[in-house]
N, C-alpha and C positions, 0 to 999 in steps of 0.2 A: 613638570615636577613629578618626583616618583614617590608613589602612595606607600605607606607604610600599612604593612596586612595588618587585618584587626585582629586582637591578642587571642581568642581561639580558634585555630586553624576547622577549615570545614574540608572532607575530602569530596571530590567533584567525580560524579561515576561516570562511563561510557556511555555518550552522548547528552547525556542530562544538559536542558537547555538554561538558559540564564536566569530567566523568570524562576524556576525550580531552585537553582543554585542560590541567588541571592534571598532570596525567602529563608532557606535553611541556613545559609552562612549569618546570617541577621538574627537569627531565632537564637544559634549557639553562642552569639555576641549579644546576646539581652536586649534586642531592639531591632524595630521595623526598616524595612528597608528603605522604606522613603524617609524616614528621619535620617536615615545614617545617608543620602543622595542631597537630601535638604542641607546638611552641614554642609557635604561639600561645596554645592553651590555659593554657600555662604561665605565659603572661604576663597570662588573665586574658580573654581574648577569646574570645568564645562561638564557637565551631567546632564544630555538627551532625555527626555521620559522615555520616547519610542523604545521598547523591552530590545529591540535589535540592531540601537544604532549603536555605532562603530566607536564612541564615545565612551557608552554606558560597558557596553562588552568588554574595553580596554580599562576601565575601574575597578571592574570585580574580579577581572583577573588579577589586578594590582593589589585589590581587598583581601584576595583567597591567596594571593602568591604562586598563582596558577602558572603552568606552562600554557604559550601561544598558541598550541593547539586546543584551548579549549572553550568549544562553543563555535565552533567551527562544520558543526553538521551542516553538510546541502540542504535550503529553503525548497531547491526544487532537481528532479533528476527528469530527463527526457518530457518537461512540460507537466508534468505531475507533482504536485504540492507534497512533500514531506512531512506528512502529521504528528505534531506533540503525541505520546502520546504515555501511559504509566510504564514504569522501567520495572525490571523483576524484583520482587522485594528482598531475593534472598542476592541478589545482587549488591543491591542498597542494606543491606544487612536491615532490613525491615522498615528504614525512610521513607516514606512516598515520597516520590521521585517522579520528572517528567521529564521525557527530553526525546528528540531524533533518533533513530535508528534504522535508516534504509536499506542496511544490507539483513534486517533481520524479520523475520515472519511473525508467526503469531504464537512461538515456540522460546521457550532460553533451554536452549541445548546443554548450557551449563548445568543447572539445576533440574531438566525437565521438568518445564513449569508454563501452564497455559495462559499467557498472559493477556488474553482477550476474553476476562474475567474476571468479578471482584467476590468473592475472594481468585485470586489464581490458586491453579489446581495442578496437584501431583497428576504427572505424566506415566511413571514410571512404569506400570501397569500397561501402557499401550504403548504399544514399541510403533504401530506402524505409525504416528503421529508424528515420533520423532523421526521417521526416516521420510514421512511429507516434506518436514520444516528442512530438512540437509539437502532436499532437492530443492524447494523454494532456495535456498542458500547457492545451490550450487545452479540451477538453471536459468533460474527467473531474476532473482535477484541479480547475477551479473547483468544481467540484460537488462537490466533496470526498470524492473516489473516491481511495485510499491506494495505491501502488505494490504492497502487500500485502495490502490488503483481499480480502474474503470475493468482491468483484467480478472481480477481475483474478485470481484465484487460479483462479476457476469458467473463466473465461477462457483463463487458459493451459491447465488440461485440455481445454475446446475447441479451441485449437488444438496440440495433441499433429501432431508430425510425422508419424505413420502416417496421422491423417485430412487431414492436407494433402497427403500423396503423397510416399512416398520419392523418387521422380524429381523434383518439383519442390526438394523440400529438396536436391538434389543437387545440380541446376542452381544452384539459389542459393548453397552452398557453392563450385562450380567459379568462380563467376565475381565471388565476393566473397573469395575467399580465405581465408574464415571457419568455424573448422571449431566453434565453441559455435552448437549448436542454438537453446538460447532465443532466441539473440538471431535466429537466422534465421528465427524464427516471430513475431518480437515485433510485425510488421503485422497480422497476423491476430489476437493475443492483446487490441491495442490495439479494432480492427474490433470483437469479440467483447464485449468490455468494456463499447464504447458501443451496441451492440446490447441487454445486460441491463440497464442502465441509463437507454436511452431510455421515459421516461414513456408514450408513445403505447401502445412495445411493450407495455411491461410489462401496464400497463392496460386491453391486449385481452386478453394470453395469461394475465393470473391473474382476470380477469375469471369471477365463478360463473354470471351471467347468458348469458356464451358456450357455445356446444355446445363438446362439447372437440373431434369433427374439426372443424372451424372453430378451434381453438385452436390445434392440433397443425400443422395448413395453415399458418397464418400464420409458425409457428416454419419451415417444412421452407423456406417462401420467403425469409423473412429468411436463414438458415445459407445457402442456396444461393447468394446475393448475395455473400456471404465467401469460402465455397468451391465454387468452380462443381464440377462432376459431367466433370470433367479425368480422363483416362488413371487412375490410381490411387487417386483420392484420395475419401476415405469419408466425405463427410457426411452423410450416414443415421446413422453412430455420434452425430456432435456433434447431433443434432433429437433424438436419446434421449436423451440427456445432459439439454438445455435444458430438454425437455419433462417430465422426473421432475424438475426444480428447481420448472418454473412450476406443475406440480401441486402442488408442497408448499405453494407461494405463494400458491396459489386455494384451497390449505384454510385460508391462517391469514389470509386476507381473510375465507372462511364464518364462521370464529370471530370475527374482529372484530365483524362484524354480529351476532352474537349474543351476545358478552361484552361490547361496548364497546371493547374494543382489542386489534390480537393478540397470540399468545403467543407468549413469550420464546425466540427460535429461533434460528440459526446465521443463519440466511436473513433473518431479519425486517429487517434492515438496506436489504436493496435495495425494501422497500416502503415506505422514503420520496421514493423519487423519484414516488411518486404520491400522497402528501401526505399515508400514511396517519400516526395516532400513534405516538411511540416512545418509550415510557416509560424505555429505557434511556438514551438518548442525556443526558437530562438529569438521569439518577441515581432519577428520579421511583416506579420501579417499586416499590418494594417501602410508598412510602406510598399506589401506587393501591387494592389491596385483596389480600386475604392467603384467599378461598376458594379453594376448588377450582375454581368457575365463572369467577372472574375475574383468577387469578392463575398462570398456569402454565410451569413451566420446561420446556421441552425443548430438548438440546441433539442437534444432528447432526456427524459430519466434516465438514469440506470434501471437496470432489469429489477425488475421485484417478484415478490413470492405471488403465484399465482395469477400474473400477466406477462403480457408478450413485449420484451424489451422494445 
């Protein structure tokens, strides 16, 4: 049976997930959304609670008189979960709004507007933030590198504003009028990103066959290329960082070669950009094999401020 939308239409923005949607379509219709799910049940129409079953989604599109494409964001890209997360407001013409957005960083290039913030903050004054987010868009994002991934996470502890140099962070606040840090480091975090990400890199520095000073060399030139050896600024911290990452990465390469695939790591996500297997990404792992020699979990943190990932 086809639903009849409810008498005032709600507009649905770019990616906005369903839970978001049907909250606000309910609100501009004078009623909650579980009453208006409650009737229909009553009347006999299958309504899921689960916010993401296929039931519920095909409702509110029927409620909203949505086109089929909506509410259709990826849950996950290359094993990485796709995070809710707040949508730009001048997008939403000032709505709080919640929804998917994985090809998009931590920037709305529409509006120039920091959306990894409450309030979000005028850009427009820092131009190199906006030319971070166009490369996140253009480099990482195709590759399916997630504004919150295990990548960009490692990332922004590399560029921590102590190892950028409080003087520079200062200058860039003086003359951007910006006083949220992330966003004054978000060039460098983006830099960082596609630095652990580049195949070439990666494929020397977790390479077993390399001597490690020859490994560790490589990382102290690349970080230096980021952040030059300026008045304060410590990159010697961010080569120790990198370097206990890509050591963990050149042991679960060793183990690959010796089990057949590596093991199930917090890390192991950035060894496909060099083609190795990943039995998670496609759910595969637990029918590869179930020993001790071929099957092992371990989990690690992500990197945090002021320890060794």
């Amino acid at each position: 049976m086809r639903l009849q939308p409810l008498p005032v239409p709600t507009r649905v923005y770019g990616g906005e997930g369903i839970v978001s949607y049907s909250h606000r379509h309910a609100a501009r219709n004078h009623s909650p959304p579980g009453e208006i799910e409650t009737g229909l049940r009553e009347r006999g129409i299958r309504v899921r609670k689960a916010h993401s079953a296929a039931e519920r989604v095909d409702v509110w599109r029927q409620l909203g008189n949505l086109h089929t494409s909506a509410f259709t964001a990826p849950t996950k890209i290359d094993g990485d979960p796709v995070t809710d997360r707040r949508l730009c407001l001048q997008c939403t013409q000032g709505n709080p709004a919640i929804g998917r957005l994985p090809r998009v960083g931590l920037v709305c290039l529409r509006h120039k507007r920091w959306l990894a913030s409450s309030p979000q903050i005028d850009l427009c004054a820092f131009v190199a933030a906006l030319t971070a987010e166009r490369h996140f868009r253009n480099h990482l994002a195709a590759r399916g590198v997630l504004f919150d991934s295990f990548a960009m996470e490692l990332a922004r502890a590399c560029a921590n504003p102590v190892f950028v140099g409080v003087e520079e962070i200062e200058r860039r606040r003086q003359q951007s009028d910006i006083e949220t840090v992330d966003a004054l480091i978000y060039p460098e975090q983006i830099k960082f990103a596609r630095m652990v990400t580049s195949p070439t890199f990666l494929e020397y520095v977790t390479n077993p066959a390399h001597l490690a000073d020859d490994r560790r060399a490589r990382i102290t030139r690349e970080v230096t290329k980021i952040l030059p050896a300026w008045d304060d600024s410590e990159s010697w911290r961010v080569t120790e960082r990198i370097w206990d990452v890509a050591r963990r990465l050149t042991q679960l390469r060793r183990e690959s070669l010796l089990w057949g695939a590596p093991a199930r790591d917090a890390y192991y996500n950035l060894l496909r950009f060099i083609g190795l297997p990943d039995f998670v990404i496609g759910d595969d792992w637990d029918d590869y094999g179930t020993t001790p020699s071929t099957c092992r979990r371990t989990h690690h943190a992500v990197a945090g401020n002021g320890s060794s990932p």
